[in-house]
C-alpha positions, 0 to 999 in steps of 0.5 A: 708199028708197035712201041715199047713203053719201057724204052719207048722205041717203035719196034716190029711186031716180031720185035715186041716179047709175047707171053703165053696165057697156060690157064687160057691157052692164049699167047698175046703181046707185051708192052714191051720189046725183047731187048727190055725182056732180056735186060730185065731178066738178066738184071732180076737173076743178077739181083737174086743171084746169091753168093753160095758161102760153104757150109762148114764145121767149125775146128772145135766141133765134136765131129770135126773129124770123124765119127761113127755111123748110127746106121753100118757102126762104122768109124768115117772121116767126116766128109763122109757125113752130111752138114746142115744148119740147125740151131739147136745144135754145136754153133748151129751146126749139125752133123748127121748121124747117117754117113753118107753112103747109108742115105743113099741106100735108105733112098734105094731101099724106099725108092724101090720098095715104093716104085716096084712093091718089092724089098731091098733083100728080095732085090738082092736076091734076084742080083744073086740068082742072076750072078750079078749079070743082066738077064739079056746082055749077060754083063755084069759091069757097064758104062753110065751113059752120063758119067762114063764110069764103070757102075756094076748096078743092075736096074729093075725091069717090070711089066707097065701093064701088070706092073709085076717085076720081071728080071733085073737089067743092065742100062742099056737093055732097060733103055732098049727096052723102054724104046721099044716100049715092050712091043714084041712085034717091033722087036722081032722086026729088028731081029730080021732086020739085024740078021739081013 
């Protein structure tokens, strides 16, 4: 029977706390129990746990309660803009310059430019000639599976293999999709299977 060299009680082996080895693919026992492993994980997180103090603007700061957005030249609440430390700034403070909803679509541009070779305006122009519906359910509003709201967001399907874009989708048809992972066969089978 093994014992634990930190609380120095004889324990079994299915007791004891085992570490996997990923570089060796090799999974062998510590030297102590589980019940020290758990009081000294929760001891290190409690010790690293640090209190989050919010990040705020100080009252006599220049943007303290609006500004205008470099990107849209539209005139926002300050809410709308995103805050984070900088030294050189007011009370090393700073404001960005992008209001929050220009990022966001900076990173989709990007993103889809990046993931799909094609631009945001090509992006929008397919929405348009789609009418702003799912090329399969013909919907134009849907529910996000994680949030529960109503988005009008339509996601871009492509071929895996050629990696060409072919229309733009709902979620859950790109879900479905994506599960079938583009097997025609299986696909026809559920058809006949739906229509027994």
């Amino acid at each position: 029977m093994p014992v634990c060299k930190k609380c120095a009680k004889q324990v079994s082996f299915d007791d004891m706390h085992y570490q996997t080895n990923r570089s060796k693919d090799a999974r062998y026992m510590s030297s102590h129990c589980m019940d020290c492993q758990r009081e000294y994980q929760f001891q290190y997180k409690k010790k690293k746990a640090n209190l989050k103090v919010p990040l705020a603007l100080p009252n006599d700061h220049p943007f303290s309660n609006d500004r205008t957005s470099n990107e849209c030249g539209e005139f926002k609440l300050a809410k709308n803009f995103s805050i984070g430390r900088d030294s050189r700034s007011f009370k090393a403070i700073a404001m960005q310059s992008k209001c929050k909803s220009c990022k966001e679509t900076q990173k989709s541009k990007a993103f889809i430019k990046r993931r799909y070779g094609i631009t945001y305006e090509e992006y929008l122009q397919r929405l348009e000639d789609q009418d702003n519906k799912c090329a399969i359910w013909r919907s134009s509003v849907h529910k996000n599976k994680r949030t529960g709201k109503l988005v009008q967001t339509l996601f871009i399907d492509h071929d895996y293999s050629t990696g060409k874009v072919r229309s733009l989708l709902c979620s859950p048809c790109n879900h479905a999709l994506g599960q079938f992972k583009d097997n025609k066969a299986a696909l026809f089978r559920a058809i006949k299977y739906l229509t027994q």
